[in-house]
C-alpha atoms as one frame of an Amber mdcrd trajectory, in Angstrom:
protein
  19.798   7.369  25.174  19.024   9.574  22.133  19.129   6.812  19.749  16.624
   4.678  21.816  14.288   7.795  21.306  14.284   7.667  17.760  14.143   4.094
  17.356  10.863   4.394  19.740   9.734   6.876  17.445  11.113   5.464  13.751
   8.857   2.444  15.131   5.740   4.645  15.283   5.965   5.083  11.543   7.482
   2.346  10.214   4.148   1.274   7.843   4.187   4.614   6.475   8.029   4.812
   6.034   8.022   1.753   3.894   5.141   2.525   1.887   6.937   5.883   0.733
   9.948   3.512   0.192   7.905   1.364  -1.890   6.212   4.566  -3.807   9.399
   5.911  -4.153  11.267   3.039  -5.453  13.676   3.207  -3.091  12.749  -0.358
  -2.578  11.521  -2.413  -5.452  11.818  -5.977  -4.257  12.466  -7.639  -0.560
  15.789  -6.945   0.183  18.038  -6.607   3.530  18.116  -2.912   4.239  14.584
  -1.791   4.635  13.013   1.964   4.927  12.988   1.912   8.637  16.380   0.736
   9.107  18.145   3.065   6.244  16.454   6.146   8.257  17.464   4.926  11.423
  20.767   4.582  10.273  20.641   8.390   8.844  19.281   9.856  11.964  21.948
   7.817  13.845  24.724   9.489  12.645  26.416  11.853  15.265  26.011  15.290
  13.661  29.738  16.042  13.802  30.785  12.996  11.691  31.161  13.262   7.785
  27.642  11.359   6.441  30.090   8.877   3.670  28.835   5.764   2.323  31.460
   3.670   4.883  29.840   5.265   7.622  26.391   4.373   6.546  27.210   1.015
   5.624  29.217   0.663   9.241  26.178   1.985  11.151  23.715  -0.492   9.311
  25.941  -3.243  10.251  26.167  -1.538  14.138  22.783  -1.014  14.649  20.531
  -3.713  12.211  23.325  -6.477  11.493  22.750  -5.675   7.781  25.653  -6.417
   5.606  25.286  -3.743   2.919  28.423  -2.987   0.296  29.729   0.782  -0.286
  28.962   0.252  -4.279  25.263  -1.417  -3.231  24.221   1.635  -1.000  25.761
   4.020  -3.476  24.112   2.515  -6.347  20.298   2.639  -4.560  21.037   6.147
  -3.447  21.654   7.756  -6.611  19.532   5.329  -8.727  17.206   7.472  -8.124
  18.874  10.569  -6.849  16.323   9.929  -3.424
């Protein structure tokens, strides 16, 4: 139920979340995981699990069918440090 909310909601925004992806550099090129679906996967995460890169990359598979590596997520997340 709660995760249909947000994905009703993530939907809402989902130009503006990937244009601050794209300012950001979080994404540079077309690639599987997209803005939308990397914050979907965050805010889809029960609170009282431990936020790990296996758990992200498990979720993203769950939810969006995208086949992300630990070492691929890990490197785009601290690339940056987003």
């Amino acid at each position: 139920m709660m995760r249909s909310i947000i994905t009703k909601e993530l939907k809402k925004y989902q130009e503006k979340i990937e244009e601050l992806a794209i300012e950001t550099e979080f994404i540079v090129r077309k690639v599987k995981i997209t803005a939308q679906s990397f914050v979907g996967t965050l805010t889809s995460v029960n609170s009282e699990e431990i936020l790990s890169d296996e758990r992200l990359c498990r979720n993203m598979q769950e939810d969006y069918k995208i086949d992300i590596k630990r070492q691929a997520l890990n490197k785009r997340l601290h690339q940056k440090k987003v």
